[in-house]
DSSP file (Angstrom, degrees, kcal/mol; ACC not computed):
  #  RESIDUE AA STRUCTURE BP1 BP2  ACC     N-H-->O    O-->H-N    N-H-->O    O-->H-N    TCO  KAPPA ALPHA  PHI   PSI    X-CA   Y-CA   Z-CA
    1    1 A X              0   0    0      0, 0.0     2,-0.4     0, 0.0    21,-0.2   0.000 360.0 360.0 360.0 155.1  -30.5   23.6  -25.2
    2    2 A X  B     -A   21   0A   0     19,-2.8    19,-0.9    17,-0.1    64,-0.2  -0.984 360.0-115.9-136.4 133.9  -28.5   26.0  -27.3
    3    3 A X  E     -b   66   0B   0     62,-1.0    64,-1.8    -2,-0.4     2,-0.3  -0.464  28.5-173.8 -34.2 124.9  -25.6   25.2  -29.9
    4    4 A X  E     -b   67   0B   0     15,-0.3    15,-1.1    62,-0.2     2,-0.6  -0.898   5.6-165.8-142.1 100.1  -21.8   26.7  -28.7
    5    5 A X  E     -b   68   0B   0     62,-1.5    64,-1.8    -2,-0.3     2,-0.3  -0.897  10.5-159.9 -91.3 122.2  -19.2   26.1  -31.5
    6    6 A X  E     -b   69   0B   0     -2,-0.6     2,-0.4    62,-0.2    64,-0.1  -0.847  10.7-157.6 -81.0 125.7  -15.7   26.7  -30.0
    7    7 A X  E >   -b   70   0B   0     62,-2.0     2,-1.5    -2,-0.3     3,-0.9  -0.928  33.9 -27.1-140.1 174.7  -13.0   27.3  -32.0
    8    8 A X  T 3  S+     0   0    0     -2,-0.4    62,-0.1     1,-0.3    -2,-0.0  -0.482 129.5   6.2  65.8 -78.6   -9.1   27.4  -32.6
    9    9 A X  T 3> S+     0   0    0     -2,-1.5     4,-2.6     2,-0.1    -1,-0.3   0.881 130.0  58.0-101.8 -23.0   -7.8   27.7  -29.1
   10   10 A X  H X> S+     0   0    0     -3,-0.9     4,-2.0     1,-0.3     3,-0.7   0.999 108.9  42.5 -54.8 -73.1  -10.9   27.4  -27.2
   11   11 A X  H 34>S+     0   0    0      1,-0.3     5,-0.5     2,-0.2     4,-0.3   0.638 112.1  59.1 -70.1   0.7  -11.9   23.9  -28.6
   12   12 A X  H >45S+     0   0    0     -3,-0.2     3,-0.7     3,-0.1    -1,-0.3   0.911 109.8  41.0 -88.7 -47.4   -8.3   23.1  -28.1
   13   13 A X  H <<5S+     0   0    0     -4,-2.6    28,-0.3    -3,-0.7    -2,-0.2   0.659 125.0  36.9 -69.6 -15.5   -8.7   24.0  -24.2
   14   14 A X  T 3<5S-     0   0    0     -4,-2.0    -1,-0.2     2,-0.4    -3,-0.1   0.635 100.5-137.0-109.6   7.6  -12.1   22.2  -24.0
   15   15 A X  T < 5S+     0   0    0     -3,-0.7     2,-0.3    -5,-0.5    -3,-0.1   0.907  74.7  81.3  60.1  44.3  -11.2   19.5  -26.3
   16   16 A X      < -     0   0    0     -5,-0.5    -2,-0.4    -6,-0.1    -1,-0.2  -0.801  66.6-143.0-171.9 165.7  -14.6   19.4  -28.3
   17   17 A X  S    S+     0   0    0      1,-0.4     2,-0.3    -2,-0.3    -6,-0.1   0.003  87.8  24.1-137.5 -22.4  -15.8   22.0  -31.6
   18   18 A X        +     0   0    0    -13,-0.2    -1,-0.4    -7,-0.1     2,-0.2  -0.838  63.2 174.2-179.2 153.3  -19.3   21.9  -30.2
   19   19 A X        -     0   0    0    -15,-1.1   -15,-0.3    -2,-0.3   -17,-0.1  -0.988  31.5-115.4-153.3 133.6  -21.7   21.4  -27.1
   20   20 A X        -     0   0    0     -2,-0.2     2,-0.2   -17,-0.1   -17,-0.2  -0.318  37.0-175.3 -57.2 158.2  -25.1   21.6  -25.9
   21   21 A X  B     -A    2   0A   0    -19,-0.9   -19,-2.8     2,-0.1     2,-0.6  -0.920  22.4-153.0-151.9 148.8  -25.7   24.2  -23.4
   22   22 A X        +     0   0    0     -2,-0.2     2,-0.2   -21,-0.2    -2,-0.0  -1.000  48.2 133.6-123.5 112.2  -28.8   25.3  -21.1
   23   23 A X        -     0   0    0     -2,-0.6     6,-0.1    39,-0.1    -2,-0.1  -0.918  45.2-163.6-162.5 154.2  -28.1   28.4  -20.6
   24   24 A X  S    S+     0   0    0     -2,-0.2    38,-0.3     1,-0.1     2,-0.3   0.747  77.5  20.7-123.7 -38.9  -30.5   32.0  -20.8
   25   25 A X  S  > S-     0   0    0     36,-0.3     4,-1.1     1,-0.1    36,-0.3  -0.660  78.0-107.2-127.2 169.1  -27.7   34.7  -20.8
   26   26 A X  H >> S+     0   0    0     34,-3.6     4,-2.4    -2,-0.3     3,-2.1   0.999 118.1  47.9 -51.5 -41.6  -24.0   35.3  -21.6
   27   27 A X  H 3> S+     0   0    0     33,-0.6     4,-4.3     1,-0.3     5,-0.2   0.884 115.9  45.9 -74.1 -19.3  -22.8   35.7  -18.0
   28   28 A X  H 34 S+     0   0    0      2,-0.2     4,-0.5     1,-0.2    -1,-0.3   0.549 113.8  53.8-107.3 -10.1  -24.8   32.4  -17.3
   29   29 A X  H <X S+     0   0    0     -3,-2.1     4,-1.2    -4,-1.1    -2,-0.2   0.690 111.5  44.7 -58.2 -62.0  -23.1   31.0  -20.7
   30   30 A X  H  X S+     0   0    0     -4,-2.4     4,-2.5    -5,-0.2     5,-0.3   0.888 112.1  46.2 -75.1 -49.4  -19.7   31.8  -19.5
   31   31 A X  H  X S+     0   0    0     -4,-4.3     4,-2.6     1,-0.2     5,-0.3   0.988 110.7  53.3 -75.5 -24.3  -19.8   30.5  -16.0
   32   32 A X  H  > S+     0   0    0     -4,-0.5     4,-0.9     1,-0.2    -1,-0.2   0.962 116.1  45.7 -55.9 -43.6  -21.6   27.0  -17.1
   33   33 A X  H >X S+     0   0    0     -4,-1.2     4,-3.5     1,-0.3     3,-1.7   0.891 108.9  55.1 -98.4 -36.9  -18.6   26.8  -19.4
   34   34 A X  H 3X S+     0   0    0     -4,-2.5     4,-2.9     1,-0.2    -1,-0.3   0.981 110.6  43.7 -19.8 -82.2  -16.0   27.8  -16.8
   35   35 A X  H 3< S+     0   0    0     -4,-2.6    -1,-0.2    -5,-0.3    -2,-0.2   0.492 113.8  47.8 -85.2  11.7  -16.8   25.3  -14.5
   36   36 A X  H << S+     0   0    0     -3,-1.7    -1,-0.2    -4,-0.9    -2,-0.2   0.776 122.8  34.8 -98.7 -39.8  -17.1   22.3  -17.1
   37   37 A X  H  < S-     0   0    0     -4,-3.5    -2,-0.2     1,-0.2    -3,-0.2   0.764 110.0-120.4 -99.4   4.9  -14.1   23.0  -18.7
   38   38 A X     X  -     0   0    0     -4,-2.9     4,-0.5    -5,-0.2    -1,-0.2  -0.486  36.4 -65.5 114.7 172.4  -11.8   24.3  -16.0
   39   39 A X  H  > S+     0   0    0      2,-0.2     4,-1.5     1,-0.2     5,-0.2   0.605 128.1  58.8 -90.8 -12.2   -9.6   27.8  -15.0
   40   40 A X  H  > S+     0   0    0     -3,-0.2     4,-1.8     2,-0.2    -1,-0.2   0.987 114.8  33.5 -53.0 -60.1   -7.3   26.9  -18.4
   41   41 A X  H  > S+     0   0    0    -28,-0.3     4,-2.1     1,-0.2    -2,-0.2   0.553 115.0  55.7 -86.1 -18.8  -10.2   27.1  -20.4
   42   42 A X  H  X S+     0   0    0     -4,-0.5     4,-1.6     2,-0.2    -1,-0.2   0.884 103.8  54.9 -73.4 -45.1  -12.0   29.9  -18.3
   43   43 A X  H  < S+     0   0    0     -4,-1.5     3,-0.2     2,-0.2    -2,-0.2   0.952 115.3  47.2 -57.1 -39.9   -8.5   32.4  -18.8
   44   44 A X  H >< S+     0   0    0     -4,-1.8     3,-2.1     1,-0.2    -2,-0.2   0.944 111.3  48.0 -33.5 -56.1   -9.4   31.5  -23.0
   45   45 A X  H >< S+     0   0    0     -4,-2.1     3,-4.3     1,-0.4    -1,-0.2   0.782 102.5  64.8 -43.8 -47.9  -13.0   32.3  -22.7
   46   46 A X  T 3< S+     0   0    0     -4,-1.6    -1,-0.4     1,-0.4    -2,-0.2   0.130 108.4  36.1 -95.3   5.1  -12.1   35.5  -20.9
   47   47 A X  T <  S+     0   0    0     -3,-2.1    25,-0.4     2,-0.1    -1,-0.4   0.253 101.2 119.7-138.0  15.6  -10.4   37.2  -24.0
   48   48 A X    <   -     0   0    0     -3,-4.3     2,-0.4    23,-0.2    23,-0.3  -0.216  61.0-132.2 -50.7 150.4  -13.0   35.5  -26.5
   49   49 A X  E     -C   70   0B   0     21,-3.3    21,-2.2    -2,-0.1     2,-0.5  -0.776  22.0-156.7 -97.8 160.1  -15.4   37.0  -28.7
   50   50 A X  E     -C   69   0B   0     -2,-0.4     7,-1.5    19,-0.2     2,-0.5  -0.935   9.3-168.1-125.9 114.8  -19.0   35.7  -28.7
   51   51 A X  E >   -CD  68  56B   0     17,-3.1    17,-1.6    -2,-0.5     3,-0.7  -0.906  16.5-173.6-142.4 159.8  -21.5   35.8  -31.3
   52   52 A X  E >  S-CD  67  55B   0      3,-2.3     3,-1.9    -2,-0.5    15,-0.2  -0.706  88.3  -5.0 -95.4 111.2  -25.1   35.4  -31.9
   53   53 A X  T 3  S-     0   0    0     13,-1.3    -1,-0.3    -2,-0.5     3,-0.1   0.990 131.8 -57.8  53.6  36.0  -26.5   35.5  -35.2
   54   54 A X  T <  S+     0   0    0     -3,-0.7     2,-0.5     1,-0.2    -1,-0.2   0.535 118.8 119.8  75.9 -11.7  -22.9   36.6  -36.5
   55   55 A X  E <   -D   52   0B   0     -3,-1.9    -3,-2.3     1,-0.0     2,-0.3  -0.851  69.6-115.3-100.4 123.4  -23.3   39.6  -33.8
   56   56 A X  E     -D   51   0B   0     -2,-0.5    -5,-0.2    -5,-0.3     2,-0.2  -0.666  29.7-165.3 -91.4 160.5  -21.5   40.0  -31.5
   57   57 A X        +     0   0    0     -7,-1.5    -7,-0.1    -2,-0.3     3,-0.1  -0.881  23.8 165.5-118.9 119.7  -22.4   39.6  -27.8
   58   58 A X  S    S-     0   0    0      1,-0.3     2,-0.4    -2,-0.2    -1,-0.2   0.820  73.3 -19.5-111.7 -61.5  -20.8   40.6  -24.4
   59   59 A X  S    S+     0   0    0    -33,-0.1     2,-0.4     2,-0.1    -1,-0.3  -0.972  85.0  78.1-143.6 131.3  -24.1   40.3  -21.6
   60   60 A X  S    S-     0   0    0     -2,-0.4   -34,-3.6    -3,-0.1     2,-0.9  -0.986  84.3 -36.7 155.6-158.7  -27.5   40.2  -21.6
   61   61 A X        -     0   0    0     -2,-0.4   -36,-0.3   -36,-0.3    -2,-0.1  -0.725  58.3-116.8 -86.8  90.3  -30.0   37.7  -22.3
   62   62 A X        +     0   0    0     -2,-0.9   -39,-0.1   -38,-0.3     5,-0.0   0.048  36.4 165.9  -8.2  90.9  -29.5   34.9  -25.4
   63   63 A X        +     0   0    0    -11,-0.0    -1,-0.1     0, 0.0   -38,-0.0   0.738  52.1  76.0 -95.3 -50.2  -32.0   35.4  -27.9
   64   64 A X  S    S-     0   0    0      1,-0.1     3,-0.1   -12,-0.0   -12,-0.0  -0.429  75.8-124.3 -76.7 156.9  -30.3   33.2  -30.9
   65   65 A X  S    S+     0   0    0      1,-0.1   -62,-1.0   -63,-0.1     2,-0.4   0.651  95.6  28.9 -50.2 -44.6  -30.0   29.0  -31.4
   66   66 A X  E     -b    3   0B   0    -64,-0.2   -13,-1.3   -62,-0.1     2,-0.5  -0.964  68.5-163.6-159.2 132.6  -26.3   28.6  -31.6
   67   67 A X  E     -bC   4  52B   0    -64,-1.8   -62,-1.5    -2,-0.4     2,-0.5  -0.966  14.2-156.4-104.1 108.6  -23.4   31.1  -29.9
   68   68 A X  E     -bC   5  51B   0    -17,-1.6   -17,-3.1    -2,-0.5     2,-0.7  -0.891   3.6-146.5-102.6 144.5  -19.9   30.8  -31.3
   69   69 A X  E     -bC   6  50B   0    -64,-1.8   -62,-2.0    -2,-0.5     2,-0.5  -0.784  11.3-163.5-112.5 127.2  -16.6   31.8  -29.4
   70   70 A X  E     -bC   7  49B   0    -21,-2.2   -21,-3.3    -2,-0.7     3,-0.1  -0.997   7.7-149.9-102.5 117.7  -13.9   33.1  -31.3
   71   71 A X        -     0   0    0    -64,-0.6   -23,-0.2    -2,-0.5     2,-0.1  -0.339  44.0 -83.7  31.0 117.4  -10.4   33.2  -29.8
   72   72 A X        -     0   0    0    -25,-0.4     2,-1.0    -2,-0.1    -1,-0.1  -0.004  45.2-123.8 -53.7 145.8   -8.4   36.1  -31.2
   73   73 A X        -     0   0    0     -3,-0.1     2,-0.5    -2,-0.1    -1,-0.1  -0.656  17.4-165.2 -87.8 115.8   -6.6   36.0  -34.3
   74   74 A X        +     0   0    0     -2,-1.0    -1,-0.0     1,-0.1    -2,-0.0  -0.822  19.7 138.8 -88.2 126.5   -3.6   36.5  -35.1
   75   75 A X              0   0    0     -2,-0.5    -1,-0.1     1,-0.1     0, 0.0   0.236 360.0 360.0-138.5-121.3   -1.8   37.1  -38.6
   76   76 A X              0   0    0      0, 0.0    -1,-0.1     0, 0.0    -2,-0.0  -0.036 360.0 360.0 171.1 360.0    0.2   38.5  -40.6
């Protein structure tokens, strides 16, 4: 099982801040998360950052414990 801390608009669309996941790769990351939390939360994912050990990650295989999705930011 792997650690996935959502945050800002993401954990508002899946309603939770973190969740286990079994999952080996991004793409395989992204659809488990798609289809628990729905095409709201799927549109988020889909302009998210991901990262691994602070690195970010677009595809490939998962080497690190705990994945976080960032939402862009916005500021001023």
């Amino acid at each position: 099982m792997r650690e996935v801390r959502l945050f800002a608009a993401a954990a508002d669309a899946a309603g939770v801040e973190s969740i286990e996941v079994e999952a080996d790769s991004v793409e395989g990351l992204r659809e488990h998360l798609a289809m628990r939390f729905g095409p709201e939360f799927e549109r988020i994912l889909a302009q998210c950052s991901l990262l691994a050990d602070g690195k970010k990650i677009s595809s490939g295989p998962l080497t690190a414990g705990r994945v976080d999705i960032l939402p862009p930011f916005a500021g001023g």
